[in-house]
C-alpha positions as CSV (number, residue, x, y, z in Angstrom):
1,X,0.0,0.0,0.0
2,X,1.1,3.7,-0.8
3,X,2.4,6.0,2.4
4,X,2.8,9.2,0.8
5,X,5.4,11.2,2.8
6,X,6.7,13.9,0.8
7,X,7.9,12.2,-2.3
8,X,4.8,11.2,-4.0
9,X,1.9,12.7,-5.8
10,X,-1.2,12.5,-7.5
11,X,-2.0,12.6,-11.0
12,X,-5.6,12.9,-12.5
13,X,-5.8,10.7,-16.2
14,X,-8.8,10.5,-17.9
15,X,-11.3,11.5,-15.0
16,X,-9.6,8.6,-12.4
17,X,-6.8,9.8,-9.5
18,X,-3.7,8.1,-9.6
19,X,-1.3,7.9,-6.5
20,X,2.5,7.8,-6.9
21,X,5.1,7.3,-4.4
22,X,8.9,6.6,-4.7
23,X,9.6,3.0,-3.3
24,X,13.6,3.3,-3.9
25,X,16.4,5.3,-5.5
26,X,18.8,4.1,-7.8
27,X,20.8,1.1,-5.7
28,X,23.8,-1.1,-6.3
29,X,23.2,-4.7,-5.6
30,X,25.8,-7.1,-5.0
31,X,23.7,-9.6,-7.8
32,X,22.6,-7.6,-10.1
33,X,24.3,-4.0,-10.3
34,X,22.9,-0.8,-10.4
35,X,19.2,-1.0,-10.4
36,X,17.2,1.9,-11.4
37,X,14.7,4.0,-9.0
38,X,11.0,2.1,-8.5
39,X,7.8,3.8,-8.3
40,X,4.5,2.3,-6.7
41,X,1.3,3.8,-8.6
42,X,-2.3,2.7,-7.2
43,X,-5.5,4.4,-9.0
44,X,-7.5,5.9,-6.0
45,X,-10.0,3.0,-4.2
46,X,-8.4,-0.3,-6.8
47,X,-6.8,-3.0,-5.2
48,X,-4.3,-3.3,-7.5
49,X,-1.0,-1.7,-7.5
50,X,1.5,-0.9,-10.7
51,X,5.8,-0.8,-9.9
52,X,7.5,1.6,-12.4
53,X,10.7,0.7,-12.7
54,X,13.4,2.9,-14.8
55,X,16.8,2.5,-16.0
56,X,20.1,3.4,-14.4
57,X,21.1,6.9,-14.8
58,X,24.2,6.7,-16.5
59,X,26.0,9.1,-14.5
60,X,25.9,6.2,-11.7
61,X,27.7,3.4,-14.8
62,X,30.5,6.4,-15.6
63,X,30.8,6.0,-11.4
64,X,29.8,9.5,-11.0
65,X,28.2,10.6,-7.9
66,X,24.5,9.1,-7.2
67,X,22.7,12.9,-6.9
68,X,18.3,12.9,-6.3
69,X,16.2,11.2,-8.1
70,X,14.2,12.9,-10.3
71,X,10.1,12.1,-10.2
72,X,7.7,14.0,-10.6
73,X,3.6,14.4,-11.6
74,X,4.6,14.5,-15.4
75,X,7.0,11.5,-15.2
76,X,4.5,9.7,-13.2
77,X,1.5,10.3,-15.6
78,X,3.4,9.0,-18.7
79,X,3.9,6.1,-16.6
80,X,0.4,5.7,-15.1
81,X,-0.7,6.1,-19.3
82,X,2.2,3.5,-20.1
83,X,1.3,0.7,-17.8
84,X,-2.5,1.2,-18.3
85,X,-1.4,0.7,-22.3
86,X,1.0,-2.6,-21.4
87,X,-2.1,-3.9,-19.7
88,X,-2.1,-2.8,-15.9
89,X,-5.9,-3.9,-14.8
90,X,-5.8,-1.2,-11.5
91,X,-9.2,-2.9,-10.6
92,X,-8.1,-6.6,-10.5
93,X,-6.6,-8.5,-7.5
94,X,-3.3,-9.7,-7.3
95,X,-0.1,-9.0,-6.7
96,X,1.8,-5.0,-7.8
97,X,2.3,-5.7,-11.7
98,X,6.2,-4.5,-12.2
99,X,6.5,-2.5,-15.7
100,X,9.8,-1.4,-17.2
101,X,9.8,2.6,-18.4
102,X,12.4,4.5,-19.9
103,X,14.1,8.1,-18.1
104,X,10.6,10.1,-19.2
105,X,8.3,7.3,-18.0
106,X,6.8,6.2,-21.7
């Protein structure tokens, strides 16, 4: 479930409100590598969350420093509109649905 505290939002898209929050900044695993920031989005009163998750900046491959993450309402409204378009069902049951999204979101 979303806890908005400070680095979340709401979008409105196409008459429904959409919460975002940030779940995580850009991390190094010892498995994997660098992963990219994750975003939770859950349409207001569905049971069924969406994870946005985005690419590595590519300051962090160079080995630059980390810096903020940058989210906000327009990045998280092209990625409400790109996992409604990839099939997110915010009214079905089940477990978040995890979608992969460029920088912008799209």
């Amino acid at each position: 479930m979303l806890h908005m505290h400070g680095r979340g939002g709401t979008v409105q898209i196409d008459g429904a409100k959409y919460d975002w929050e940030l779940l995580s900044e850009p991390q190094l695993s010892s498995s994997e590598g660098w992963k990219g920031m994750t975003v939770a989005l859950r349409q207001r009163d569905m049971p069924r969350e969406a994870v946005l998750e985005f690419p590595t900046p590519k300051r962090l491959l160079k080995g630059l420093p980390k810096g903020r993450s940058h989210i906000n309402d327009a990045i998280a409204s092209r990625g409400v509109r790109a996992a409604l378009s990839a099939g997110w069902d915010p009214a079905s049951r089940g477990k978040p649905t995890v979608f992969m999204v460029d920088a912008e979101g799209h």
